[in-house]
MDAnalysis code that builds the backbone (N, CA, C; Angstrom):
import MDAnalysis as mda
import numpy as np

u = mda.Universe.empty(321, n_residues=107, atom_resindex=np.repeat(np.arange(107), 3), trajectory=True)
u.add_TopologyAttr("name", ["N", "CA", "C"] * 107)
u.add_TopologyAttr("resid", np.arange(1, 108))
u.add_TopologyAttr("resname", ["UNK", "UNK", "UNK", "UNK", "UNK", "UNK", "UNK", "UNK", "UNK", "UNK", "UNK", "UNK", "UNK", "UNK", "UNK", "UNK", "UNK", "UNK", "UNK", "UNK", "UNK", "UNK", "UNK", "UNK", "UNK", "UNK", "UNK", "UNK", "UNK", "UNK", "UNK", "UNK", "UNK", "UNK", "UNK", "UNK", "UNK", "UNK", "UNK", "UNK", "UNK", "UNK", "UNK", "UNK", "UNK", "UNK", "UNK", "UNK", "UNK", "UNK", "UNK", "UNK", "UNK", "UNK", "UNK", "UNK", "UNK", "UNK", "UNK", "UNK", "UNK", "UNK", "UNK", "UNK", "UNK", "UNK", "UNK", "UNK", "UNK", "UNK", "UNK", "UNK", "UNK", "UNK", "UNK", "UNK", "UNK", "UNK", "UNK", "UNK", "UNK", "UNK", "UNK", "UNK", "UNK", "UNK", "UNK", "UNK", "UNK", "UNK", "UNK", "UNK", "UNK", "UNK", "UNK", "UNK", "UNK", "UNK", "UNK", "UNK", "UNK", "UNK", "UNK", "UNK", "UNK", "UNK", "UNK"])
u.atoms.positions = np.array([
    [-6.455, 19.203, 10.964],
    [-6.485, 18.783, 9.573],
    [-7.556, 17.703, 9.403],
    [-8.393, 17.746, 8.651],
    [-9.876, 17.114, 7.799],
    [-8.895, 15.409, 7.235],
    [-9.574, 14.602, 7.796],
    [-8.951, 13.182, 7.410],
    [-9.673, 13.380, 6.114],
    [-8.913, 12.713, 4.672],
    [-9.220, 12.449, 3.623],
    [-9.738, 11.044, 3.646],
    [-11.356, 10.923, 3.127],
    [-11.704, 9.386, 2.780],
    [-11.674, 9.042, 1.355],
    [-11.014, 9.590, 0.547],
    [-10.874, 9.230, -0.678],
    [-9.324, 8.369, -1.379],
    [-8.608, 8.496, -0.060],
    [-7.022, 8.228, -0.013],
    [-6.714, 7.360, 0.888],
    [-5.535, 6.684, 0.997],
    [-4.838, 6.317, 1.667],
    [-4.493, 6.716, 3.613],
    [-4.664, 6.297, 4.483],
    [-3.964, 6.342, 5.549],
    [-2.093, 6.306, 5.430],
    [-1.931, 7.708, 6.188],
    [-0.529, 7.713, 6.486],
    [-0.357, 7.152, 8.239],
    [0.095, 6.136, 8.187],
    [0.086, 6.372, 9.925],
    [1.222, 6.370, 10.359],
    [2.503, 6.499, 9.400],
    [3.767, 7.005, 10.081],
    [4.720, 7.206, 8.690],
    [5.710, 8.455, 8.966],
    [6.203, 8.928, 8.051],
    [7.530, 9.031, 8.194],
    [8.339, 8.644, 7.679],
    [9.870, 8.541, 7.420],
    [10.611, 7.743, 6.503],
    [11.433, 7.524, 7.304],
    [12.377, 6.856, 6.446],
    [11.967, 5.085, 6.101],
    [10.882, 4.972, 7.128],
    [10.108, 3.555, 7.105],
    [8.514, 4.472, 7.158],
    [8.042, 4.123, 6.103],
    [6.561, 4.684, 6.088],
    [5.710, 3.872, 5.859],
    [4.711, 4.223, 6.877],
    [3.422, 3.270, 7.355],
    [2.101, 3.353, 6.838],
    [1.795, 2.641, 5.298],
    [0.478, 3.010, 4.836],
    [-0.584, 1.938, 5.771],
    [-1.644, 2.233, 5.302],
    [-2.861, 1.158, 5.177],
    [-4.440, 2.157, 4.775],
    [-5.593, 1.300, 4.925],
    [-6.527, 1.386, 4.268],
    [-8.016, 1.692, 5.320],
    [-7.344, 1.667, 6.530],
    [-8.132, 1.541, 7.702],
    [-9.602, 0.763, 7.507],
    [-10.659, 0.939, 8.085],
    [-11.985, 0.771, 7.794],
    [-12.227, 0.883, 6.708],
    [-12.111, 1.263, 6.225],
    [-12.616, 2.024, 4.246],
    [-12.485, 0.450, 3.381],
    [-13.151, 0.567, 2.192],
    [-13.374, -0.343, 1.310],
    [-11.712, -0.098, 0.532],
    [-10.902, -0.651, 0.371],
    [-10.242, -0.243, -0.297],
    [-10.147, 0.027, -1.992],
    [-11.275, -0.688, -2.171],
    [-11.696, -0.585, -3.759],
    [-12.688, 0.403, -4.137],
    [-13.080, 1.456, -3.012],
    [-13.710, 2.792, -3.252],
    [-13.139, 4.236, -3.557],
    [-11.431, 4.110, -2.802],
    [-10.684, 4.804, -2.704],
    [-10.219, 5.226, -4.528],
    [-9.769, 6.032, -4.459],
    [-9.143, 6.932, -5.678],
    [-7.712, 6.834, -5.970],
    [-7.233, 5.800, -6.949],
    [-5.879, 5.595, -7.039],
    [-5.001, 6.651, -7.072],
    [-5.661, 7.519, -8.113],
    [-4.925, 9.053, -8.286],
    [-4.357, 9.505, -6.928],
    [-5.612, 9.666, -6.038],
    [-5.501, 10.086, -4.690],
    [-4.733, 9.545, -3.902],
    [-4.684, 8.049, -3.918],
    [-3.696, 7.531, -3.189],
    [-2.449, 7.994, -3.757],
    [-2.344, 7.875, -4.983],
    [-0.996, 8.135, -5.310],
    [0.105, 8.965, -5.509],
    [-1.017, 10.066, -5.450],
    [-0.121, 11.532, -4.750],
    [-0.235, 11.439, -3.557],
    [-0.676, 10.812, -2.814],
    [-0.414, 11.476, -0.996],
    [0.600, 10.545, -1.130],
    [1.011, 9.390, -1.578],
    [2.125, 8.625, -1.153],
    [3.161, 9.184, -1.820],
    [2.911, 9.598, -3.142],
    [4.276, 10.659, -3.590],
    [4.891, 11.581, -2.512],
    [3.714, 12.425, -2.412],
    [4.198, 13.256, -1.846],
    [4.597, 13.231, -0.053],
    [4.210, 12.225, 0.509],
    [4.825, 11.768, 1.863],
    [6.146, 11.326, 1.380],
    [6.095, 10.335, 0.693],
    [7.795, 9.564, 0.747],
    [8.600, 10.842, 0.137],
    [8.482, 11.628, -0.536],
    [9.332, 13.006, -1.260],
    [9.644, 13.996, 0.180],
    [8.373, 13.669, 0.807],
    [8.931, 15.359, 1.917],
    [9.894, 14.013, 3.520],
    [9.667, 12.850, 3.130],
    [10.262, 11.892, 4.208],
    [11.688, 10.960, 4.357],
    [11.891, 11.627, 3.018],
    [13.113, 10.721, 2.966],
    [12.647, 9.052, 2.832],
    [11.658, 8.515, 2.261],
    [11.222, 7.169, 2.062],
    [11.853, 6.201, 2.010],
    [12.566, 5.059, 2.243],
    [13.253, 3.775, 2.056],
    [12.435, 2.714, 1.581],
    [11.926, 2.792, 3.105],
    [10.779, 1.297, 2.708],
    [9.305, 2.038, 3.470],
    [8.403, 1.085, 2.116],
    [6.759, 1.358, 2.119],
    [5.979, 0.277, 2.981],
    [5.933, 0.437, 3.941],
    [4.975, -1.058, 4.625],
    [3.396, -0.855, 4.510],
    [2.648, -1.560, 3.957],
    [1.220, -1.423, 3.737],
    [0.482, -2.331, 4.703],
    [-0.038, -1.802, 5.428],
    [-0.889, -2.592, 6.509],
    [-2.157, -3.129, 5.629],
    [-2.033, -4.290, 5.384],
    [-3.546, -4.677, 4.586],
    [-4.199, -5.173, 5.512],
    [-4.432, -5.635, 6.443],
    [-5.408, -6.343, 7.603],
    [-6.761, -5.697, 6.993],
    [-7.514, -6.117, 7.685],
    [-8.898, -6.249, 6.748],
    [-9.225, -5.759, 5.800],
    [-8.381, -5.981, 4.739],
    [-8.578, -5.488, 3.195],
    [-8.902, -7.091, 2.361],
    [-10.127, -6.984, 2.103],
    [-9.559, -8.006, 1.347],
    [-9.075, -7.946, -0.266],
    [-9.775, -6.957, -0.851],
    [-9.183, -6.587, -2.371],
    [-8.906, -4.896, -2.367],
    [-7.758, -4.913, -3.494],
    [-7.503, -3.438, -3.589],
    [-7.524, -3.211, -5.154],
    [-7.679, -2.017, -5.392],
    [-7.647, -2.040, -6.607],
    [-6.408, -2.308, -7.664],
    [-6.792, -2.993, -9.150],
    [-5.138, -2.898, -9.484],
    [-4.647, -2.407, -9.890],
    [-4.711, -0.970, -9.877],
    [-4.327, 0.256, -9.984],
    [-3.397, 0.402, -8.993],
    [-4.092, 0.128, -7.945],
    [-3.356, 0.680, -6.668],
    [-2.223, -0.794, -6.697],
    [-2.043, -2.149, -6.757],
    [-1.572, -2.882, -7.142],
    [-0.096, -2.311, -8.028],
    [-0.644, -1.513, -9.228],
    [0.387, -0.707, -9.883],
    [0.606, -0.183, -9.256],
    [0.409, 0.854, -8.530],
    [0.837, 1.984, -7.608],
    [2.203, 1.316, -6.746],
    [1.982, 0.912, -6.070],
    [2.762, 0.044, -5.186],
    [3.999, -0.913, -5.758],
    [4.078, -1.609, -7.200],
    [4.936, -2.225, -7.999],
    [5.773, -0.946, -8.356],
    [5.017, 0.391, -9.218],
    [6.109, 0.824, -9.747],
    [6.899, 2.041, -8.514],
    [6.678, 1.683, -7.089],
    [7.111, 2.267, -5.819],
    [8.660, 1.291, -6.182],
    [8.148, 0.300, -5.958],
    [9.459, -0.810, -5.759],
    [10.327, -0.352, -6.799],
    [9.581, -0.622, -8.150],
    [11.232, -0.570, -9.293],
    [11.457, 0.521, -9.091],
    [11.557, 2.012, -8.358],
    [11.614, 2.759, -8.498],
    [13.090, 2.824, -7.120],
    [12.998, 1.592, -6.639],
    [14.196, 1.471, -5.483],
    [13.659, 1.738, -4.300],
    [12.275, 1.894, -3.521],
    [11.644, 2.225, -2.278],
    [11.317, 0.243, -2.092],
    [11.775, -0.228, -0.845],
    [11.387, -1.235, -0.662],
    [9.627, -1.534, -0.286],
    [8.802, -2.146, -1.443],
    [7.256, -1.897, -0.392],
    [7.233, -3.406, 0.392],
    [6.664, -3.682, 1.554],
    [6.585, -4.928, 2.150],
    [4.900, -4.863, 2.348],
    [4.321, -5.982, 1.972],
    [2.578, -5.821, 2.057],
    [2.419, -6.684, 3.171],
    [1.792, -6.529, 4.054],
    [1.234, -7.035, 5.246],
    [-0.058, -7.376, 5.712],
    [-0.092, -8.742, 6.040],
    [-1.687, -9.242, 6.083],
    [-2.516, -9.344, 4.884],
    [-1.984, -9.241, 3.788],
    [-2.811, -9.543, 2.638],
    [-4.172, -10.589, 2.884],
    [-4.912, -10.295, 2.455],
    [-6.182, -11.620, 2.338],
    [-5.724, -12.905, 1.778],
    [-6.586, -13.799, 1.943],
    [-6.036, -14.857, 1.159],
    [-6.402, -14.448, -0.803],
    [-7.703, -13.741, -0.936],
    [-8.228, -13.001, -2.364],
    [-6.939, -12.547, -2.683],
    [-6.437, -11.511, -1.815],
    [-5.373, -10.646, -2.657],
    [-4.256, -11.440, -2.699],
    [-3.861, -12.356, -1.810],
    [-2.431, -13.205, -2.169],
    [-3.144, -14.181, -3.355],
    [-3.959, -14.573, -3.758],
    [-3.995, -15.290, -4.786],
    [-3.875, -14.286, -6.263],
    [-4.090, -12.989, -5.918],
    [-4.330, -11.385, -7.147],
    [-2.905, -11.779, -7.272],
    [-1.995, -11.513, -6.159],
    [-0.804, -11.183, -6.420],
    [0.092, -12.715, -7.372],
    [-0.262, -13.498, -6.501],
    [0.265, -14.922, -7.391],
    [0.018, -15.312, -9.090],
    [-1.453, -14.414, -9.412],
    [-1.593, -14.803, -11.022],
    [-0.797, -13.799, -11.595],
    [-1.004, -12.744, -10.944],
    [-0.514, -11.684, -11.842],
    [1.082, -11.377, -11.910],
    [1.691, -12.559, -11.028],
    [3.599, -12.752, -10.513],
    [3.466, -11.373, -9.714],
    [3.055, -10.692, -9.563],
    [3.497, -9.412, -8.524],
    [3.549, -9.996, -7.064],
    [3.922, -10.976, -6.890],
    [3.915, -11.664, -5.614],
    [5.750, -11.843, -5.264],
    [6.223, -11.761, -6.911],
    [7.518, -11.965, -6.820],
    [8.473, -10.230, -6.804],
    [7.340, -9.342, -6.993],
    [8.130, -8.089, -6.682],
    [8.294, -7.379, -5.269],
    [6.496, -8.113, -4.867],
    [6.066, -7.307, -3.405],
    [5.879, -8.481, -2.460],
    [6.822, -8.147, -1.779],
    [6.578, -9.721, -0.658],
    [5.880, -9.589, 0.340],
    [5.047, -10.368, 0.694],
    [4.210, -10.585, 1.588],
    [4.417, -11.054, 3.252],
    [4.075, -10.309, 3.790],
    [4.539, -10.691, 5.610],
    [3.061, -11.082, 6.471],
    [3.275, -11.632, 7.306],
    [2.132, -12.020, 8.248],
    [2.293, -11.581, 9.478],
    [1.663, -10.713, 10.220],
    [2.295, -10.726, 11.785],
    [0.984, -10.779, 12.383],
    [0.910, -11.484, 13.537],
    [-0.059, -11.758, 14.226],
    [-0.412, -9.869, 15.303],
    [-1.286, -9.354, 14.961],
    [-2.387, -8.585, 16.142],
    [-2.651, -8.917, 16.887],
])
C-alpha cells in the first residue's frame, strides 16, 4: 500500500489510536484528507482515545485544530503530545487547551 502525503500518519490502530504528522509540514497536509482517514480508522477500530504525536510539528492547521476538538465532543478522548511551544500558545488563545490536553514525554 502507497503511503499517502497529503494525510495524516496512522501508526497504530485500535481501541487507543496513534496519529501524528511524521516529517511532513503539517500545514501542507489536507484537512479533508486528514479527516476522513481518521474517520474512517477510528469507525473500522473501535476508537476510545486519539493520541496525536506532535513532536516536530510546530503549527497545524486550524482546521485540523477543529478536526481534533470536534473528535473529543464527540466522546473519543484526543490527548496531544509534544505540542510546540507556537501551538501550546494556538491552543491557550483560542481555550482549546481546555478541551485537548496536552502531555510531554521525553524521546
Amino acid at each position: 500500500m502507497a503511503v499517502r502525503l497529503d494525510t495524516i500518519d496512522i501508526y497504530r490502530s485500535g481501541p487507543l489510536t496513534v496519529v501524528g504528522f511524521g516529517k511532513r509540514n503539517a500545514l501542507d497536509l489536507s484537512v479533508v484528507a486528514c479527516q476522513n482517514e481518521l474517520a474512517k480508522t477510528m469507525r473500522e477500530s473501535n476508537c476510545h482515545t486519539l493520541a496525536v504525536d506532535l513532536t516536530n510539528t510546530r503549527l497545524v492547521a486550524s482546521g485540523m485544530l477543529g478536526v481534533f476538538a470536534s473528535i473529543q465532543r464527540r466522546g473519543v478522548r484526543v490527548l496531544l503530545f509534544n505540542p510546540s511551544p507556537d501551538l501550546v500558545d494556538v491552543l491557550e488563545i483560542t481555550k482549546l487547551d481546555r478541551l485537548l490536553p496536552t502531555h510531554f514525554v521525553e524521546l
